[in-house]
matplotlib code that plots the C-alpha trace (Angstrom):
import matplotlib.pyplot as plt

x = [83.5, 80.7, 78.1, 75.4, 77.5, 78.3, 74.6, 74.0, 76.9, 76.0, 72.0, 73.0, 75.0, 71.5, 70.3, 72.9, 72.6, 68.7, 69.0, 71.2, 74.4, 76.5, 75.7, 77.7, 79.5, 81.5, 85.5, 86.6, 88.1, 91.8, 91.5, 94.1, 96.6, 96.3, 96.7, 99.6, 101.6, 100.5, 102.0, 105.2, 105.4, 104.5, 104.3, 108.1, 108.1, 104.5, 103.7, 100.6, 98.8, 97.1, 93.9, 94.8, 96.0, 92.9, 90.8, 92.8, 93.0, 89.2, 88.8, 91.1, 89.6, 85.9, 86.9, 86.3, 86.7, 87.6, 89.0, 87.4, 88.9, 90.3, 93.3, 96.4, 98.4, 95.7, 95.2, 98.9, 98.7, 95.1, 97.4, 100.5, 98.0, 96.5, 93.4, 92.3, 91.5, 87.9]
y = [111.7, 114.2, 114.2, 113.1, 110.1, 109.3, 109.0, 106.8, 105.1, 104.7, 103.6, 100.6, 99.7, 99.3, 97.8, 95.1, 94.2, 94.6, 92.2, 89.6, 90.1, 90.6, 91.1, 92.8, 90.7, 92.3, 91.6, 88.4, 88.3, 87.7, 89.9, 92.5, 90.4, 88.2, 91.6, 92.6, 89.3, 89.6, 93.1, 92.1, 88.9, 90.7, 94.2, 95.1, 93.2, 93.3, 96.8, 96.2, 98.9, 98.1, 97.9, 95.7, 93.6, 93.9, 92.9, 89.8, 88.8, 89.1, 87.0, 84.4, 84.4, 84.2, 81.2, 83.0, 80.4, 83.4, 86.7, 89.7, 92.6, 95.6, 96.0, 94.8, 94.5, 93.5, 90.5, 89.9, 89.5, 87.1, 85.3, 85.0, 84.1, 80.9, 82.5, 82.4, 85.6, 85.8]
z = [156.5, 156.3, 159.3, 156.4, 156.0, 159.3, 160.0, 157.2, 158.0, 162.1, 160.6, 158.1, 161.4, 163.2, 160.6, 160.4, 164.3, 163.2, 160.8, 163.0, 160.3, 163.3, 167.8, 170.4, 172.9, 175.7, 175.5, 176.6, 179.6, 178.7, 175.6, 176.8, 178.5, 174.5, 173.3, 175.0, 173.9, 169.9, 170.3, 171.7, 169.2, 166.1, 166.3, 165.4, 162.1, 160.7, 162.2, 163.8, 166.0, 169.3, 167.9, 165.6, 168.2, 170.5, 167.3, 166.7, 170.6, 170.7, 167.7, 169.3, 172.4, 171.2, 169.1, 165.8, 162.5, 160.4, 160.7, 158.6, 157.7, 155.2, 156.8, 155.6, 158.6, 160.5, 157.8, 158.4, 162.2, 162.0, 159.3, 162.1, 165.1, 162.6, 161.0, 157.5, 156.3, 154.5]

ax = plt.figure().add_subplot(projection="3d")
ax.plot(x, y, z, "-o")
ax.set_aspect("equal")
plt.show()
């Protein structure tokens, strides 16, 4: 990305918390210790990254009743752990 569109990028970001589309919440307190397991579970056969892992242990752990995302193997793993993916 271009620095022009990184700054556009970061302010529709502000905007969006702004605006109440989404809030910051700090990591739950198990998150990591979820993470690790996902990883160990499903990581060999769906290929999964530890951020993808983190994202889906946070989700799990905050009680999320859908999972967001562009990522395919991330979709996958959400999908594994019981989510429908919006």
């Amino acid at each position: 990305m271009t620095a022009e569109k990184v700054l556009r990028a970061h302010a529709q970001l502000v905007a969006d918390e702004a605006a109440n589309l989404w809030r910051e919440t700090p990591l739950p307190e198990n998150a990591f210790e979820l993470c690790a397991d996902l990883a160990r579970r499903y990581a060999p056969k769906l290929g999964v990254r530890t951020l993808d892992s983190l994202h889906v242990a946070c989700a799990l752990e905050l009680k999320a009743a859908r999972f967001w995302t562009f990522d395919e193997r991330q979709a996958k793993l959400a999908k594994a752990a019981g989510f429908k993916i919006t």
